[in-house]
C-alpha positions in Angstrom: 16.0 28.6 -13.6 15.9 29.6 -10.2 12.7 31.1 -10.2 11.1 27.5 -11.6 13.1 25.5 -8.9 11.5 27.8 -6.3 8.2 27.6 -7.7 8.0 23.7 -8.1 9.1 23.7 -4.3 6.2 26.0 -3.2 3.6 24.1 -5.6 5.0 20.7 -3.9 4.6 22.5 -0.4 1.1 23.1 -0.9 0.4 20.0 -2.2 1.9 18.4 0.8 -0.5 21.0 3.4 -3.2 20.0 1.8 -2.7 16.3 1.8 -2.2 16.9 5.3 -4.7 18.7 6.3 -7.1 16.6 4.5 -5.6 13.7 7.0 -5.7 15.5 10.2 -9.6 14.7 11.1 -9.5 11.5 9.3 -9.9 8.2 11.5 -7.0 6.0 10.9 -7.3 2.8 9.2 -5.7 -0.8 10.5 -3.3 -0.5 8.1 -2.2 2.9 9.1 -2.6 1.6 12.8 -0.3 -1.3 11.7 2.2 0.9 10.3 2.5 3.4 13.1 2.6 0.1 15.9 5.0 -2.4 13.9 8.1 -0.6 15.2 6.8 -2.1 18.7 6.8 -5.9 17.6 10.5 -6.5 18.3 10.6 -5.2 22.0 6.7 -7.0 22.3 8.5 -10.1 21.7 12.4 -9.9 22.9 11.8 -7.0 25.4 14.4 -4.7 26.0 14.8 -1.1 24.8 11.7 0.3 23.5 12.4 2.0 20.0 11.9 5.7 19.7 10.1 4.8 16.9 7.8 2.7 18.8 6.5 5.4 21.3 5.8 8.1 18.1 3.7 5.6 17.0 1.4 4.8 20.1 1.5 8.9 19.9 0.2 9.6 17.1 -2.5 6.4 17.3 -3.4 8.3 20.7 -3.6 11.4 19.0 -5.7 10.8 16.6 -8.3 9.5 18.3 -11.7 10.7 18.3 -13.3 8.8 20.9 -15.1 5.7 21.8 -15.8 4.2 18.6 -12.0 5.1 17.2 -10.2 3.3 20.3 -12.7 0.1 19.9 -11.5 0.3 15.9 -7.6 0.8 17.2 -8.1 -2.1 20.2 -9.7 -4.2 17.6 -7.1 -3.7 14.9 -4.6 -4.4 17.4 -6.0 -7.6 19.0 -6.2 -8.9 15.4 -2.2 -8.1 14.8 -0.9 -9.5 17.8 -2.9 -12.6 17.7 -1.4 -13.2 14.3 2.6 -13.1 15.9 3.6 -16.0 17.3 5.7 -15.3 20.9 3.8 -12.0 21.6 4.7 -11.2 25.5 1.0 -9.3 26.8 3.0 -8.1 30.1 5.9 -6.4 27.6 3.0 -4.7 25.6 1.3 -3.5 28.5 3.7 -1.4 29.5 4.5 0.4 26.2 1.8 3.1 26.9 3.7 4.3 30.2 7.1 3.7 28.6 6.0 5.6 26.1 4.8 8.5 28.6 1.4 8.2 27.6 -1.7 6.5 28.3 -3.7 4.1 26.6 -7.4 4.3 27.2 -7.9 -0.3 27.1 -5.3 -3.0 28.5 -3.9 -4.9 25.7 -4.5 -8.6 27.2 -5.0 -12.0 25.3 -8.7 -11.6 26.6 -9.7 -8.3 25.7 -13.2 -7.4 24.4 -12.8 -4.5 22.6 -16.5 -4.0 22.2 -16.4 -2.7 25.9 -13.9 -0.2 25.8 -15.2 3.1 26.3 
């Protein structure tokens, strides 16, 4: 019995590195942007502490990253969601990034034309 509970948990380890591996080069969607950023919308409206939470997800949206066309897709995604929440505060979500200790290649603004980041 043992032996079967130990090879169910190495089949289900595998399973898991692959799935993983398989999503390390891929470009994140806006619904996985979404997901990683909503943790943010509380502080973005009410300011205040900025959730733990909130930082590992501007991480891992910085992380994965490929370049120019992946931040227009992110900074586009974004615009979209935060035009869609009433009471969004633009100076609050400007400074997640440094909060955050990271960077953020664009400036989140009511105005911004994500066509032009670089």
């Amino acid at each position: 019995m043992a032996a079967l509970k130990m090879a169910a948990c190495t089949a289900m380890l595998v399973c898991v590195m692959l799935v993983v591996a398989a999503h390390v080069d891929a470009t994140l969607t806006c619904g996985e942007i979404t997901n990683l950023l909503s943790p943010c919308i509380g502080y973005a409206i009410f300011g205040g502490t900025v959730p733990t939470i909130c930082c590992d997800g501007i991480k891992a949206l910085n992380a994965a990253s490929n370049g120019t066309a992946d931040d227009r897709a992110a900074c586009s995604c974004i615009m979209k969601g935060l035009s869609g929440i009433p009471g969004i505060n633009y100076d609050l979500v400007g400074t997640l990034p440094e909060t955050c200790g990271t960077t953020c290649p664009y400036k989140i603004t009511p105005t911004t034309d994500c066509s032009k980041v670089d």
